[in-house]
C-alpha positions as CSV (number, residue, x, y, z in Angstrom):
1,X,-18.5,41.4,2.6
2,X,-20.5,38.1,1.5
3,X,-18.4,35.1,1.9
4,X,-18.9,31.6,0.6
5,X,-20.2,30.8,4.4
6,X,-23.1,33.1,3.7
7,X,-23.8,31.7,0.6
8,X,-23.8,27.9,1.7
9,X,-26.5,28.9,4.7
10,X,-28.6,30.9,2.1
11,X,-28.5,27.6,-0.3
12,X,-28.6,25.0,2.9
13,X,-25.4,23.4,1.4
14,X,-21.9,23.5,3.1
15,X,-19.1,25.9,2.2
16,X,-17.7,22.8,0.3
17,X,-20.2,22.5,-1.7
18,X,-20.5,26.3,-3.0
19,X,-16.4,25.7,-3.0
20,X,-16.7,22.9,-5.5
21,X,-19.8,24.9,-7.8
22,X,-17.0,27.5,-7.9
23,X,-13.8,25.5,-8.5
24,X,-15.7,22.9,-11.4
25,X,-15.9,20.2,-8.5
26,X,-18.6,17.2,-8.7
27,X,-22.1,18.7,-7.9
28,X,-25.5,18.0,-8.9
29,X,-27.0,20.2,-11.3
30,X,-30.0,21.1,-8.6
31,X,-27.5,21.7,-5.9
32,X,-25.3,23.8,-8.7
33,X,-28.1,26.0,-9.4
34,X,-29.2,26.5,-5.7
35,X,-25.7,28.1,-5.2
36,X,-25.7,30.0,-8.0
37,X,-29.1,31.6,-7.0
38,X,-27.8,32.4,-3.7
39,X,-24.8,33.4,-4.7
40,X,-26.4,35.9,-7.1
41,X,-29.1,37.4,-4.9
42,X,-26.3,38.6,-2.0
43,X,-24.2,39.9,-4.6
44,X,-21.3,37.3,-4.2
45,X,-18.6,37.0,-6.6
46,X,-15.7,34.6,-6.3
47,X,-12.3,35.8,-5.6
48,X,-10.5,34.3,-8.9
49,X,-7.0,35.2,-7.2
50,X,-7.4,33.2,-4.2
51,X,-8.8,30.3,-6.1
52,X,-5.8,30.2,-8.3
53,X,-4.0,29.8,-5.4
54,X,-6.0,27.1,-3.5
55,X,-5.8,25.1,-6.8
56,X,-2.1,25.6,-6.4
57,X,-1.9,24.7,-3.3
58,X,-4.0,21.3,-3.7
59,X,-0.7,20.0,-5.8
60,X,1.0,19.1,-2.6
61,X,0.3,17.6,0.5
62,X,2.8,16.3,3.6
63,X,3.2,12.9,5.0
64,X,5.2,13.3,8.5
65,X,6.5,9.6,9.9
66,X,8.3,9.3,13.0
67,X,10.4,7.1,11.8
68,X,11.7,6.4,7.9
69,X,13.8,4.1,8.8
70,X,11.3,1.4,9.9
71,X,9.9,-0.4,7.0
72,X,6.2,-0.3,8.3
73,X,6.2,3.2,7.5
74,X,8.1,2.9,4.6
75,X,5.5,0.9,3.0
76,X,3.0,3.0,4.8
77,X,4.5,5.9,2.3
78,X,3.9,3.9,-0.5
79,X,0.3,3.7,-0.3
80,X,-0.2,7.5,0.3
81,X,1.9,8.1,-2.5
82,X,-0.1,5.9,-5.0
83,X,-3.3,6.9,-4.2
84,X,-2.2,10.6,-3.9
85,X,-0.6,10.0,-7.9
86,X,-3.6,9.2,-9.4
87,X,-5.3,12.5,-8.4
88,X,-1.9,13.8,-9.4
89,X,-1.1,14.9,-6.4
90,X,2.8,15.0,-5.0
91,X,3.7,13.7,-1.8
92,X,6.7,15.7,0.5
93,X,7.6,13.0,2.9
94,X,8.8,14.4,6.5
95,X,10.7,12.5,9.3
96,X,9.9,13.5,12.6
97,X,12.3,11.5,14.3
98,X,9.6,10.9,17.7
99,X,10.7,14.5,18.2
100,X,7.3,16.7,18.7
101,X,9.3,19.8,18.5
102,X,10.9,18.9,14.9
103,X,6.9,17.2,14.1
104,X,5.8,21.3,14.6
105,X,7.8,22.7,12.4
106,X,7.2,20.6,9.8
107,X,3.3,21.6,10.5
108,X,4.5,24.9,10.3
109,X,6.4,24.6,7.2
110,X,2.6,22.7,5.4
111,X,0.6,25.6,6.7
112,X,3.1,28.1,5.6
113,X,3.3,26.8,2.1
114,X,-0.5,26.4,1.9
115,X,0.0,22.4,1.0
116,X,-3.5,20.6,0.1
117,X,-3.3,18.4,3.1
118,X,-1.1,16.4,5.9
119,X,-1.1,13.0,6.8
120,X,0.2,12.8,10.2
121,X,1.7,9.8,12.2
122,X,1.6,11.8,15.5
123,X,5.3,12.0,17.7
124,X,2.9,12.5,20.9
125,X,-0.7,11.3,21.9
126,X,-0.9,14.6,23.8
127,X,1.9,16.9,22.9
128,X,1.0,17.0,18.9
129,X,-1.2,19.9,18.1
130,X,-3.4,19.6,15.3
131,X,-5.1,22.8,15.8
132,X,-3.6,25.8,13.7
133,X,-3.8,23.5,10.5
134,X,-7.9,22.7,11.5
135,X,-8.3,26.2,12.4
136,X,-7.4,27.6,8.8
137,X,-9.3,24.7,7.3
138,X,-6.2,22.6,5.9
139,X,-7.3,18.8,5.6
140,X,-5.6,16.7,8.0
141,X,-5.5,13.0,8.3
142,X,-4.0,11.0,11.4
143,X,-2.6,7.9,10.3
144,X,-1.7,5.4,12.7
145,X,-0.9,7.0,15.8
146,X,-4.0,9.9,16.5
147,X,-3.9,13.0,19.2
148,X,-5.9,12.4,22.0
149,X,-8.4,15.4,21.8
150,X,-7.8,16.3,17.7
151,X,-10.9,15.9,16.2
152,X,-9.6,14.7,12.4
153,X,-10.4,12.1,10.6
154,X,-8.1,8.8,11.7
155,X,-6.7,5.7,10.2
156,X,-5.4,3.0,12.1
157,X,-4.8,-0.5,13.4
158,X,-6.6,-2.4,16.2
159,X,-3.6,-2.1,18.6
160,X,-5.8,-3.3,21.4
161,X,-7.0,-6.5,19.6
162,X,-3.3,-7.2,18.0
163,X,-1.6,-7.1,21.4
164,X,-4.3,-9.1,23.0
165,X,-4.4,-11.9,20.1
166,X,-0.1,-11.8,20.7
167,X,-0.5,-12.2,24.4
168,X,-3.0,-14.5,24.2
169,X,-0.8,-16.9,21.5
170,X,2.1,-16.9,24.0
171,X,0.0,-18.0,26.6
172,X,-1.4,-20.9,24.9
173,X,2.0,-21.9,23.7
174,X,2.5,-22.2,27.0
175,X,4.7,-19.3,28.1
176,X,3.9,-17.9,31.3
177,X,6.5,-15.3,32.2
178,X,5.5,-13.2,29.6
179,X,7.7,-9.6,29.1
180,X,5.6,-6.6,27.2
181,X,8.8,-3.9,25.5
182,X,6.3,-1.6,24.3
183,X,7.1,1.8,22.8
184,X,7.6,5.5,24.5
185,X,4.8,6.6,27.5
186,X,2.2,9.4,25.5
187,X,2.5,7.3,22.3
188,X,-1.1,6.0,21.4
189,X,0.1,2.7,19.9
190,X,2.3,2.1,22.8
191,X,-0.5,2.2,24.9
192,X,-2.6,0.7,23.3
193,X,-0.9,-2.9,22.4
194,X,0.4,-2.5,25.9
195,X,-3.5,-2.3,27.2
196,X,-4.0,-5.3,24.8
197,X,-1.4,-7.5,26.4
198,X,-2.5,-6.8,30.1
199,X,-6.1,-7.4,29.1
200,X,-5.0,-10.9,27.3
201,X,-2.8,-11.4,31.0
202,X,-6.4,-10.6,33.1
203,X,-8.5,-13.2,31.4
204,X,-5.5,-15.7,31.6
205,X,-3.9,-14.7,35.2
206,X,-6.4,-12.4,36.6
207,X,-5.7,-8.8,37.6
208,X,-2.8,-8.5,39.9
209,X,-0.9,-10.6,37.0
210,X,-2.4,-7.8,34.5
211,X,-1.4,-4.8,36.9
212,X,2.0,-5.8,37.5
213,X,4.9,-3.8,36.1
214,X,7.7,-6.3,36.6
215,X,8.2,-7.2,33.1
216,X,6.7,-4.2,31.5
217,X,9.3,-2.3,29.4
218,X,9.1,1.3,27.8
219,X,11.7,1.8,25.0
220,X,11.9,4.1,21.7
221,X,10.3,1.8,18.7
222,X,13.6,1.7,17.5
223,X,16.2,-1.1,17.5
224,X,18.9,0.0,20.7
225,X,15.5,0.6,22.3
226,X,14.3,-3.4,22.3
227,X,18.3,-4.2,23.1
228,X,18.1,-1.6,26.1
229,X,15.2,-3.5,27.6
230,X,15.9,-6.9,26.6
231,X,19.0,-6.4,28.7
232,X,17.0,-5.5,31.9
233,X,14.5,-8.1,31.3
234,X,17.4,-10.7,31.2
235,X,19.0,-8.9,34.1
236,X,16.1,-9.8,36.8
237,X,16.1,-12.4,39.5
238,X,13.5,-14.1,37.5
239,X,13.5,-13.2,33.4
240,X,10.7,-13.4,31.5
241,X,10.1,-17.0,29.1
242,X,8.7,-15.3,26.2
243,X,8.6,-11.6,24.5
244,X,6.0,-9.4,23.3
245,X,7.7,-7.0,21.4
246,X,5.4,-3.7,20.3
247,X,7.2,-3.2,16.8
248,X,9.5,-4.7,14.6
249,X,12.8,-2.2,15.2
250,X,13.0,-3.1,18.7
251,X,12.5,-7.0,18.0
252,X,15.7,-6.6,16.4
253,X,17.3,-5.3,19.7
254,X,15.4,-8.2,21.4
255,X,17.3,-10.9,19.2
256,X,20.6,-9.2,19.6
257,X,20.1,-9.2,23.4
258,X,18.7,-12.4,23.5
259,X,22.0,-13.7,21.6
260,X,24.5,-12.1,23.8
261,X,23.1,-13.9,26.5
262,X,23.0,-17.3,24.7
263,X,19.5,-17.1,25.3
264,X,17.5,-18.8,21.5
265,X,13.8,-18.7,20.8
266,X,11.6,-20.7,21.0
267,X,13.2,-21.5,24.6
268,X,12.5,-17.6,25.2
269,X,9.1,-17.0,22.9
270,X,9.7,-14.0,20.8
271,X,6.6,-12.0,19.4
272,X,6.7,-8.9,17.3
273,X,4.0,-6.4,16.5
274,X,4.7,-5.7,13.2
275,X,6.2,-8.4,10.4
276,X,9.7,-7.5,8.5
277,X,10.1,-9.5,4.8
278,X,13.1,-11.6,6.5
279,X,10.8,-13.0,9.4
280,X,10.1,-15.7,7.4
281,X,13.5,-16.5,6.8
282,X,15.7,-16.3,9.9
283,X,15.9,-19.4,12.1
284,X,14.3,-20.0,14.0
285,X,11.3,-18.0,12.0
286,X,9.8,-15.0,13.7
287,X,6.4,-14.7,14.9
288,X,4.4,-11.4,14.3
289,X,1.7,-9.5,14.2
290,X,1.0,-8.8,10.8
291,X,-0.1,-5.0,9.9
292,X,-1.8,-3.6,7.0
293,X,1.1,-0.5,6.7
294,X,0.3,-0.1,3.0
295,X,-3.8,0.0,3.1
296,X,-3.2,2.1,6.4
297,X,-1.2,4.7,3.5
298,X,-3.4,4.3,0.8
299,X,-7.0,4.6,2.9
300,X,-5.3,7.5,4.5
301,X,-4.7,9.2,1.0
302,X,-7.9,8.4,0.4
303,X,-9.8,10.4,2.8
304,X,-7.7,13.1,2.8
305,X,-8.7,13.5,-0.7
306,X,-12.5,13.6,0.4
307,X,-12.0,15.6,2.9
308,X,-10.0,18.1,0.4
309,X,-13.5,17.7,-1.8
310,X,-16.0,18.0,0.7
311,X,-17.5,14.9,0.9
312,X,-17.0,13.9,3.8
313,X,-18.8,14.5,7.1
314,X,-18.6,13.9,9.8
315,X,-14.8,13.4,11.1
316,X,-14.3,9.5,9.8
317,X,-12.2,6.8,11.5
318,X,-11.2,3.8,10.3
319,X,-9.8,0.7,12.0
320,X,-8.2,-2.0,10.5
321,X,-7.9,-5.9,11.7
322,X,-4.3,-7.1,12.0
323,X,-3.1,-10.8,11.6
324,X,-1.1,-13.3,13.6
325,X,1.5,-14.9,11.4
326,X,2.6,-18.0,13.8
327,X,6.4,-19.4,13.4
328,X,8.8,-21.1,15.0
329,X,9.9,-18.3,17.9
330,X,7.0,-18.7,19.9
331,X,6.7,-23.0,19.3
332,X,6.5,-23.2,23.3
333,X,9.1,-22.8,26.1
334,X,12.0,-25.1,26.9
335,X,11.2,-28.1,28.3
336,X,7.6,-28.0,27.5
């Protein structure tokens, strides 16, 4: 049986592009009648059933967050969803909760239900499996947070650069005790900002200073998670003058903690990796790393939708800058 593989090789296009001639896709009118030749001379005819249904299916794709209570990826879903609308496509949004078992069902459920696509924010840099959707040649997209050995196109922040900047800020404020709360171990943007606030610690401190764990906290991106550690921080014969804090959930925990113990910033610098719309407001005001959550949706949606068309090759990543938004938390530690 000839299959659209055979007829891409025999026209030296990709099955993409003999996909698209098929389906009334974007293709040149040389490249149009190359398949069509080739199509014709090994006796190929398109399956109309089966194209019905891919045209069905490419009316929904998945977005699966870990968390949809944190605004970063609440506005994250906003950017998918607007780019996905004007291709009218619908968007089912999925919360995986950091749970990797729930985050493969939910693949599951998209593969099952032949959906166009999935954007992915991945529970696990290593447990997250990718592969059944690739193998059956569903677009997939991480967003954010990407498998360590999935080889799909990516879109996400500069952890490393972020977290270094933040370090690096606290240090020239003049903090010098400086706590990292950074998210759960496997988590690529855990490690990441947690690799960028040791490297901003080795150029400062040198490497012992950058290798050592006493005021290195893993938590759960989520607000009792930043409270939890806070706590222990506080707790130590010696507690930390200032606060990188890996998202902006777990700052919250970090303020609460800090409170409790009558302990204010600026007197214990507070950093967050990730603004909120009241930082600005409290007092004293919060400093954060400032991330591009709804470019980081919308570029996402964006290249899933190439991807779905076939223009696109090879697998694409794209990383974008975040910005430090300095106020009053981090204005220098007390006495200084």
């Amino acid at each position: 049986m000839v299959t659209i593989h055979d007829v891409a090789r025999a026209a030296g296009v990709s099955p993409a592009t003999v996909s698209r001639v098929f389906n009334g896709g974007k293709v040149t009118p040389a490249r149009a009648l190359s398949v069509q030749e080739a199509a014709a001379a090994l006796g190929f005819a398109p399956n109309r059933v089966a194209r019905s249904l891919r045209k069905q299916r490419s009316s929904v794709i998945a977005l699966i967050i870990p968390d949809i209570e944190n605004p970063f990826f609440t506005s994250l879903a906003r950017g998918v969803e607007d780019a996905a609308q004007r291709t009218s496509l619908s968007v089912v949004l999925c919360n995986s909760d950091e749970d990797t078992e729930k985050e493969r069902r939910y693949l599951e459920v998209a593969l099952g239900e032949q959906m166009a696509g999935v954007i992915v924010a991945a529970a696990s840099q290593d447990e997250t499996d990718l592969g059944p959707l690739t193998d059956r040649g569903v677009p997939v997209v991480a967003v954010d947070r990407r498998p360590r050995d999935a080889e799909v196109d990516a879109v996400r922040v500069d952890n490393h650069h972020g977290g270094e900047v933040a370090t690096r800020h606290l240090l020239q404020a003049g903090y010098r005790r400086i706590a990292c709360i950074t998210g759960p171990e496997g988590a690529s943007t855990s490690e990441e900002r947690l690799a960028g606030h040791r490297a901003a610690l080795s150029a400062a401190q040198g490497s012992a200073a950058a290798a050592d764990n006493t005021y290195i906290r893993h938590a759960d991106f989520r607000v009792e998670g930043g409270r939890v550690a806070m706590r222990e921080l506080l707790a130590l014969p010696e507690p930390p003058d200032a606060v990188f804090v890996a998202n902006n959930l777990m700052t919250i925990g970090v303020l609460d903690a800090l409170g409790e113990a009558g302990r204010t910033p600026p007197g214990v610098g507070v950093l967050s990796f990730g603004d909120v719309p009241w930082a600005s407001l409290v007092r004293p005001s919060l400093t954060a790393v400032e991330l591009p959550s709804y470019e980081l949706g919308r570029t996402a949606a964006d290249l899933l939708l190439q991807r779905r068309d076939g223009s696109l090759s090879p697998v694409q990543t794209v990383v974008l800058r975040t910005k430090l938004q300095v106020r009053e938390s981090t204005a220098g530690p007390a006495g200084s």
